[in-house]
N, CA and C atoms as a LAMMPS dump frame, in Angstrom:
ITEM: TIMESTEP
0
ITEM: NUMBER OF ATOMS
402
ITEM: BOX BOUNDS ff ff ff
-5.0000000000000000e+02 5.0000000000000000e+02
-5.0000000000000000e+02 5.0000000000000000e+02
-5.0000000000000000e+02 5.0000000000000000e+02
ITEM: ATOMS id mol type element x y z
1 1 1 N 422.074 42.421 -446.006
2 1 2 C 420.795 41.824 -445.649
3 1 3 C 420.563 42.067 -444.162
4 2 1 N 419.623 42.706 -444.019
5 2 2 C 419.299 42.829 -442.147
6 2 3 C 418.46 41.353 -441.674
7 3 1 N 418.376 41.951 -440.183
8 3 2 C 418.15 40.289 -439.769
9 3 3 C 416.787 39.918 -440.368
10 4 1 N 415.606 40.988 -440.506
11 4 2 C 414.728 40.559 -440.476
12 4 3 C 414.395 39.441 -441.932
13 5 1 N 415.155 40.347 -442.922
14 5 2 C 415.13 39.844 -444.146
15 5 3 C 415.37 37.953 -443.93
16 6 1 N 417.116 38.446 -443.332
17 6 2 C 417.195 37.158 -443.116
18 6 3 C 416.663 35.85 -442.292
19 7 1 N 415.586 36.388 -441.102
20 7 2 C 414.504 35.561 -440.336
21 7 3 C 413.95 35.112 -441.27
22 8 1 N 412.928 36.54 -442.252
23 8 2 C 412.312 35.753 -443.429
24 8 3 C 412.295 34.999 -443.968
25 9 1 N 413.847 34.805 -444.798
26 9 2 C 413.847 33.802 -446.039
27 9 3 C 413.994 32.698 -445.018
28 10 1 N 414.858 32.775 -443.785
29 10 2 C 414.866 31.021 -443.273
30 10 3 C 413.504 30.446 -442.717
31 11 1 N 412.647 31.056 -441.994
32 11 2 C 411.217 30.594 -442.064
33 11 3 C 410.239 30.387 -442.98
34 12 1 N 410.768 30.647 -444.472
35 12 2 C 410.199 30.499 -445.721
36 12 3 C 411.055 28.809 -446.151
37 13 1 N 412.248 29.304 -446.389
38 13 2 C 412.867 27.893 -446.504
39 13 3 C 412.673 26.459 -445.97
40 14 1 N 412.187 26.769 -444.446
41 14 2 C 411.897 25.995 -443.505
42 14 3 C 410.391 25.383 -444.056
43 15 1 N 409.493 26.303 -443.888
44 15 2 C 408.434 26.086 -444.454
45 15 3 C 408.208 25.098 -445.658
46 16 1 N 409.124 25.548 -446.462
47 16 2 C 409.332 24.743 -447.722
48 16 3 C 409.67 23.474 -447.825
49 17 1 N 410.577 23.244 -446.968
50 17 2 C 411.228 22.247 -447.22
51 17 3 C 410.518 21.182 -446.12
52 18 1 N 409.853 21.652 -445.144
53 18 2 C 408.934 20.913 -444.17
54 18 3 C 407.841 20.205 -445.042
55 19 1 N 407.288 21.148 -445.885
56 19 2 C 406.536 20.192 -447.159
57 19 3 C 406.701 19.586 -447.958
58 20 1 N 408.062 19.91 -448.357
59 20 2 C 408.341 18.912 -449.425
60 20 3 C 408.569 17.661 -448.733
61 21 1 N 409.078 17.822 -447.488
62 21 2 C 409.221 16.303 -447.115
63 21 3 C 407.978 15.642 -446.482
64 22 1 N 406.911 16.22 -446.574
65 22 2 C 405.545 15.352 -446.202
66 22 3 C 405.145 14.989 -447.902
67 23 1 N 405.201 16.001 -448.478
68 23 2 C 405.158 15.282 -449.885
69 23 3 C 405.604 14.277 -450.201
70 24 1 N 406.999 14.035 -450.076
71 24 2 C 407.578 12.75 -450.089
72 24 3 C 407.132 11.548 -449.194
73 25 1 N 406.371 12.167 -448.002
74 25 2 C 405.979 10.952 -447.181
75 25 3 C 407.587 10.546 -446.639
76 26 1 N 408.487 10.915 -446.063
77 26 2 C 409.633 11.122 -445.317
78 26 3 C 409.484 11.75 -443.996
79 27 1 N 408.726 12.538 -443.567
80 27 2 C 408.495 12.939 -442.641
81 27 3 C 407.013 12.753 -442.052
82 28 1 N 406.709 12.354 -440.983
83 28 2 C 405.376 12.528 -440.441
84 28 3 C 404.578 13.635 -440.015
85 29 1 N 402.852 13.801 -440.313
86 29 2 C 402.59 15.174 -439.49
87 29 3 C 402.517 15.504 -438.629
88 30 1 N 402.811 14.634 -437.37
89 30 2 C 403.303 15.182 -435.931
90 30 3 C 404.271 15.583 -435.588
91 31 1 N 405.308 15.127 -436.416
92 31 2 C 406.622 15.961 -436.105
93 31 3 C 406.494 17.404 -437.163
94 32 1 N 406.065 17.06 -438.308
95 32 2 C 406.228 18.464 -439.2
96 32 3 C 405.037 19.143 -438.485
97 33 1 N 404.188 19.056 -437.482
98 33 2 C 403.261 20.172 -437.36
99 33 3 C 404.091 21.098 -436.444
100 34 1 N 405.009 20.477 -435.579
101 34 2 C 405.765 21.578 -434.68
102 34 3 C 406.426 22.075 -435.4
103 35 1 N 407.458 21.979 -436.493
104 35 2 C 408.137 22.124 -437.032
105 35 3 C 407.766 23.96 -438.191
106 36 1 N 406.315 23.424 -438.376
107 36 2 C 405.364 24.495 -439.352
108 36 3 C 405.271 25.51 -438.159
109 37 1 N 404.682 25.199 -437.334
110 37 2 C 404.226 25.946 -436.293
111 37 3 C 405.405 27.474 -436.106
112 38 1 N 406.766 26.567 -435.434
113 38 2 C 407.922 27.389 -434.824
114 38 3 C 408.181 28.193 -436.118
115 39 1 N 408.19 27.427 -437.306
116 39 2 C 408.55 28.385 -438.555
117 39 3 C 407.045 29.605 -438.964
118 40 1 N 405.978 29.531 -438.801
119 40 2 C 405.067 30.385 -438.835
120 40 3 C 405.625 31.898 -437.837
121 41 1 N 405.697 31.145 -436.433
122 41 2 C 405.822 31.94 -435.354
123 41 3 C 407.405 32.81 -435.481
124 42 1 N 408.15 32.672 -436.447
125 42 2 C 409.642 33.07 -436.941
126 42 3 C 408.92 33.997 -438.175
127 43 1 N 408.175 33.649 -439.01
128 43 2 C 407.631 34.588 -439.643
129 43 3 C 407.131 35.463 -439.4
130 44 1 N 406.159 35.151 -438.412
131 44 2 C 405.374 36.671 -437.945
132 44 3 C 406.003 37.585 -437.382
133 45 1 N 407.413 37.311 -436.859
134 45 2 C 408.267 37.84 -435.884
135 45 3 C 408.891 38.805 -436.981
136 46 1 N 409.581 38.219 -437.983
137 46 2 C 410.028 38.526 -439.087
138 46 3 C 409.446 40.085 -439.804
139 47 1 N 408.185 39.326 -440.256
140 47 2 C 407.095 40.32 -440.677
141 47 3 C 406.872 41.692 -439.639
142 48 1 N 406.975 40.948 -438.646
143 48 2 C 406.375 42.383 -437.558
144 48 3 C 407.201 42.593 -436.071
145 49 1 N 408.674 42.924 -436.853
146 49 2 C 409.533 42.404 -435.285
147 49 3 C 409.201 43.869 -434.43
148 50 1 N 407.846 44.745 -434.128
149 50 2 C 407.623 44.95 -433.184
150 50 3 C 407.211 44.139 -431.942
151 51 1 N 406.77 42.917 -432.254
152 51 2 C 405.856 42.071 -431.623
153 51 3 C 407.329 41.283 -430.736
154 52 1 N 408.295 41.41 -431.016
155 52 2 C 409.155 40.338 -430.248
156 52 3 C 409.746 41.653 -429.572
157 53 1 N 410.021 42.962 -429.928
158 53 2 C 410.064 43.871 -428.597
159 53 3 C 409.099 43.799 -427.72
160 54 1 N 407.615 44.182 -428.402
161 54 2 C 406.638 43.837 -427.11
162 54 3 C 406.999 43.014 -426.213
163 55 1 N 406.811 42.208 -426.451
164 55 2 C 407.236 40.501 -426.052
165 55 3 C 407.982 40.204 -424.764
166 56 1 N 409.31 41.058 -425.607
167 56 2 C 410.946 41.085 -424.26
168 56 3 C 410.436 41.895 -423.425
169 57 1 N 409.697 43.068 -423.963
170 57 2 C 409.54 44.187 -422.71
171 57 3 C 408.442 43.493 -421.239
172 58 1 N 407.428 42.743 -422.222
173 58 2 C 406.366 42.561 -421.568
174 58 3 C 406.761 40.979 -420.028
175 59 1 N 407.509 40.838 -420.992
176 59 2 C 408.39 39.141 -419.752
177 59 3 C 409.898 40.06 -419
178 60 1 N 410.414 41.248 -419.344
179 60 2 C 411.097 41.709 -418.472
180 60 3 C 412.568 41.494 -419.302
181 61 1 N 413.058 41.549 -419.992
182 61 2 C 413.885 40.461 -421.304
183 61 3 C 414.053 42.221 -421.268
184 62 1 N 415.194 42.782 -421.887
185 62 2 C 415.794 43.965 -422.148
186 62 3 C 416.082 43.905 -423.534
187 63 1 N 416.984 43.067 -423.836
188 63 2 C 417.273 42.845 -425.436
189 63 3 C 416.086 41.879 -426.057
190 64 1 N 415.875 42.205 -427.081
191 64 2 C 414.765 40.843 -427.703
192 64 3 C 415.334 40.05 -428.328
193 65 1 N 416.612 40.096 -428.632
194 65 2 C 417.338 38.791 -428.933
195 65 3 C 417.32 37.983 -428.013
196 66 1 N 417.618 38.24 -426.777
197 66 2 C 417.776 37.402 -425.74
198 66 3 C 416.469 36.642 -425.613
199 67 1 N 415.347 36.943 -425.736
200 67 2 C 413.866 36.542 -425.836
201 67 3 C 414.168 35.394 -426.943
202 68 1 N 414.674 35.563 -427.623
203 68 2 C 414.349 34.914 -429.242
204 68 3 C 415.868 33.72 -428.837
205 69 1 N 416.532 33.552 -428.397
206 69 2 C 417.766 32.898 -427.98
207 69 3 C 416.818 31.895 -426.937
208 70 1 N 415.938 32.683 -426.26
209 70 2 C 415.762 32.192 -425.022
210 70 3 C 414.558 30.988 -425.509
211 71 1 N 413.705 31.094 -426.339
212 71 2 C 412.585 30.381 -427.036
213 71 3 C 412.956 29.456 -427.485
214 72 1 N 414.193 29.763 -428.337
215 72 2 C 414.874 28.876 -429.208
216 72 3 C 415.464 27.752 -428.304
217 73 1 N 416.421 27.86 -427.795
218 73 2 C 416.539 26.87 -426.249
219 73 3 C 414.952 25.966 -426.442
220 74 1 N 414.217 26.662 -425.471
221 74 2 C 413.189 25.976 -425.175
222 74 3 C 412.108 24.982 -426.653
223 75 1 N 412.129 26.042 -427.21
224 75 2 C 412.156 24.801 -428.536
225 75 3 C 412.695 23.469 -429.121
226 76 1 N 413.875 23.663 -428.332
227 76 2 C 414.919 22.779 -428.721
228 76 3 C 414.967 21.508 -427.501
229 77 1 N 414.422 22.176 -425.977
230 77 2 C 414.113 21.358 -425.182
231 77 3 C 413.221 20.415 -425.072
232 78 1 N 412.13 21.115 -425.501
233 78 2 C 410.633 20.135 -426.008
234 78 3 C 410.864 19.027 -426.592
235 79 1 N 411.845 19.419 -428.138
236 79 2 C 411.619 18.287 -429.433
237 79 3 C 412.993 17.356 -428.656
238 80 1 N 413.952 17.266 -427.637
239 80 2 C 414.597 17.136 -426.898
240 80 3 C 413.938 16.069 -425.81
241 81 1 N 412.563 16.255 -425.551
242 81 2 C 412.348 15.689 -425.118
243 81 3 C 411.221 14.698 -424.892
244 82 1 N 410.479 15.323 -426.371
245 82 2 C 409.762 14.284 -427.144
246 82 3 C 410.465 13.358 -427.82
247 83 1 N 411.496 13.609 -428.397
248 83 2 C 412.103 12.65 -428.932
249 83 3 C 412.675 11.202 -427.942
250 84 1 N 413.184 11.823 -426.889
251 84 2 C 413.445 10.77 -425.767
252 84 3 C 412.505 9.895 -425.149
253 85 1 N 411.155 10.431 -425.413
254 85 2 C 409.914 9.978 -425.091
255 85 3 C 409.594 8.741 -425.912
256 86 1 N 409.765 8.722 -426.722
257 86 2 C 409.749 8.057 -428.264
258 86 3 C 410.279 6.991 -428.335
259 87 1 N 411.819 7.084 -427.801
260 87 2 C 412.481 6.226 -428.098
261 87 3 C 412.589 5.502 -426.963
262 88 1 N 412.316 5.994 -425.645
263 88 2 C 411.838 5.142 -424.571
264 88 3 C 410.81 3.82 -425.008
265 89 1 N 409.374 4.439 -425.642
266 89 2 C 408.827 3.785 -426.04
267 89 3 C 408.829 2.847 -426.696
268 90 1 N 409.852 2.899 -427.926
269 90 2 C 410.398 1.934 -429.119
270 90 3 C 411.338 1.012 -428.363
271 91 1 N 412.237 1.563 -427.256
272 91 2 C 413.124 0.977 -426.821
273 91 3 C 411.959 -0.602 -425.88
274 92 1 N 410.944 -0.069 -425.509
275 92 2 C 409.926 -0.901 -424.476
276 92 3 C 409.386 -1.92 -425.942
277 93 1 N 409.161 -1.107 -426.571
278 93 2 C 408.384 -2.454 -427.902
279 93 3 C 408.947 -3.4 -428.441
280 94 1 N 410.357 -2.863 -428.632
281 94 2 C 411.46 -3.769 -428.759
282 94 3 C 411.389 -4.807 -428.096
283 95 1 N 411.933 -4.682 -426.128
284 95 2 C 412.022 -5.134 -425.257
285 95 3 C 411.151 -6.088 -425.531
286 96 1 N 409.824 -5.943 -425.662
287 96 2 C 408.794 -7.174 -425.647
288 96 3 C 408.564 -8.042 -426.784
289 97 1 N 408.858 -7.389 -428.247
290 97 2 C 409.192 -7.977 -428.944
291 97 3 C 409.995 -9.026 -428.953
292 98 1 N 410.978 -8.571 -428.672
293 98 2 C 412.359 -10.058 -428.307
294 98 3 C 412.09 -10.832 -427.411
295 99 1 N 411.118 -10.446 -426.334
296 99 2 C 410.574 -11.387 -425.505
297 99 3 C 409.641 -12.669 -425.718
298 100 1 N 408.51 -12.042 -426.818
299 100 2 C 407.527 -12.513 -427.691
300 100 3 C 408.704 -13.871 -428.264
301 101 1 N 409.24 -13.288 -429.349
302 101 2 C 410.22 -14.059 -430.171
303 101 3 C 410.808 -15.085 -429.394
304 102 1 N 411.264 -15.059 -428.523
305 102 2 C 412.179 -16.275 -427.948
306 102 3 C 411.185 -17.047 -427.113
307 103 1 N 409.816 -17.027 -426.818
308 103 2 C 409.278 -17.544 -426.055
309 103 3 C 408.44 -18.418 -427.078
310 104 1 N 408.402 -17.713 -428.104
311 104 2 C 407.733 -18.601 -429.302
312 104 3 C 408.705 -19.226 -429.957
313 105 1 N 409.892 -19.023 -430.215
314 105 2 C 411.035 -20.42 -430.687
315 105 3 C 411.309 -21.179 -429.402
316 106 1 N 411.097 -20.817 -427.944
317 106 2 C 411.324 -21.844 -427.364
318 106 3 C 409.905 -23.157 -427.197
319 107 1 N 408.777 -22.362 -427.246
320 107 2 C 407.774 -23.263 -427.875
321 107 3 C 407.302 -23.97 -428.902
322 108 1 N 408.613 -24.055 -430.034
323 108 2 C 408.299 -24.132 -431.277
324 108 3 C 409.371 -25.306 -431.088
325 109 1 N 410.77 -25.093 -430.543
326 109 2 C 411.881 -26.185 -430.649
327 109 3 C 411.197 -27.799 -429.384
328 110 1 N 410.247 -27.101 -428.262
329 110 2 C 409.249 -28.083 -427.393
330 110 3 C 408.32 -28.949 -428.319
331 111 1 N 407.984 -28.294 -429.151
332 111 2 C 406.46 -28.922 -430.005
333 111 3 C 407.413 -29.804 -431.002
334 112 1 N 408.799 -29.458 -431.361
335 112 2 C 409.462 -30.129 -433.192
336 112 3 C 410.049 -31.472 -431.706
337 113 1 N 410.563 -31.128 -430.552
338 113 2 C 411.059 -32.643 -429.913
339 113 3 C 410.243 -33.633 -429.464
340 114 1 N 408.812 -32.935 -429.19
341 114 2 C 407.528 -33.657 -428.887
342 114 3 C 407.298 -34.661 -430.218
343 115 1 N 407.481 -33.981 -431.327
344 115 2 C 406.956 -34.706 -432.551
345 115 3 C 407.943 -35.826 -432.43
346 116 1 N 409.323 -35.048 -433.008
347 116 2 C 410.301 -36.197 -432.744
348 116 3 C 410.169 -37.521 -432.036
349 117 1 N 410.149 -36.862 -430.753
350 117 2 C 409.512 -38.099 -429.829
351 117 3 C 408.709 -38.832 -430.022
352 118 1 N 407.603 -38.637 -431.082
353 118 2 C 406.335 -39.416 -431.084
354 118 3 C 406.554 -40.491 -432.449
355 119 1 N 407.975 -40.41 -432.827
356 119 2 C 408.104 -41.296 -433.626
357 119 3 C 407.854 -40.567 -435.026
358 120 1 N 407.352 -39.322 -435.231
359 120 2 C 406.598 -39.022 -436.815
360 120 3 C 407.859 -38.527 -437.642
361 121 1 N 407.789 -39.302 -439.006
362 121 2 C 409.312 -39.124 -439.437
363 121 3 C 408.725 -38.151 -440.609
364 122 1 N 407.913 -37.782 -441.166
365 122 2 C 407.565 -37.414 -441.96
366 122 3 C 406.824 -35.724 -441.739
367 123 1 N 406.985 -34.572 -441.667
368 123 2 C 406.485 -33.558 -441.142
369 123 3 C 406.903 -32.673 -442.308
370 124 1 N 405.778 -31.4 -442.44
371 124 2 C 406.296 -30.529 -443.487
372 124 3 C 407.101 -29.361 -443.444
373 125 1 N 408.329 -29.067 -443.877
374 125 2 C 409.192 -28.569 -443.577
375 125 3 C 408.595 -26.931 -443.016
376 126 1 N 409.089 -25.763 -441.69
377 126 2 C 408.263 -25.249 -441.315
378 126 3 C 409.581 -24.036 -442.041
379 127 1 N 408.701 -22.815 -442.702
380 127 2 C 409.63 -21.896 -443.132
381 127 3 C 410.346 -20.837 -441.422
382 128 1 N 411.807 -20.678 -441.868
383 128 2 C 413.001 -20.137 -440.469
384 128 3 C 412.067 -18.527 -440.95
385 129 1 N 412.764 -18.001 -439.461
386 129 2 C 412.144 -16.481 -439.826
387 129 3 C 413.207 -15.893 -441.132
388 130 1 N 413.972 -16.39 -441.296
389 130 2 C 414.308 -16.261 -442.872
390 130 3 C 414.051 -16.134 -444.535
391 131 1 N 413.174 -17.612 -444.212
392 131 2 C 412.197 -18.267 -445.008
393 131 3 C 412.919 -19.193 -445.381
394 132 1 N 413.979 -19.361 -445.205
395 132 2 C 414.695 -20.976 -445.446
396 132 3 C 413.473 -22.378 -444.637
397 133 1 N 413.691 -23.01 -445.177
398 133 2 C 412.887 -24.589 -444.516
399 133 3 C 413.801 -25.225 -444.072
400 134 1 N 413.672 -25.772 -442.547
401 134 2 C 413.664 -26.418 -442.374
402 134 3 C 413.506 -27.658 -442.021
């Protein structure tokens, strides 16, 4: 099997299997659109690997593997660093989340000693973030 063959079938595979998992609703289309994209751009390469000599010759690149090594990296840097982007973010929603949460059970255990205090013996049990009553 030469390489190109073998570029082929893995940007076909890729392809494939990038849809099946939006089919499933497992994957989202912002991440599978890069994902389609890099595998398109592996195809055409595939299909017409004059275009990735052009390519090396035209950026100064001698071998066009080295071009195609060199993309790949940078492909890998991007989703590298979208992903970190992401989880910065989740990591911040979190953060305020738990902030939210404890500021509302500490206003919630203020309001049950207030009652207490006021003498009321009778109150309806309030469901735990569990759903147990207490």
């Amino acid at each position: 099997m030469n390489g190109h063959l073998f570029a082929l079938l893995g940007a076909l595979v890729t392809l494939a299997f990038m849809f099946e998992l939006l089919r499933r609703r497992r994957l989202r289309e912002k991440y599978a659109g890069f994902w389609i994209v890099t595998a398109l751009v592996v195809l055409v390469a595939a299909v017409f690997p004059g275009i990735t000599e052009w390519l090396a010759t035209l950026v100064g690149i001698t071998t066009p593997v080295n071009l195609i090594f060199f993309l790949g990296l940078l492909v890998l840097l991007v989703v590298c660093v979208q992903i970190s982007a992401e989880v910065s973010e989740l990591e911040h929603e979190n953060q305020a989340l738990a902030e939210q949460t404890a500021l509302l059970r500490l206003r919630l255990e203020r309001l049950e000693r207030a009652v207490e205090d006021a003498g009321v013996r009778e109150v309806s049990p309030i469901p735990d973030v569990d759903g147990d009553a207490r």
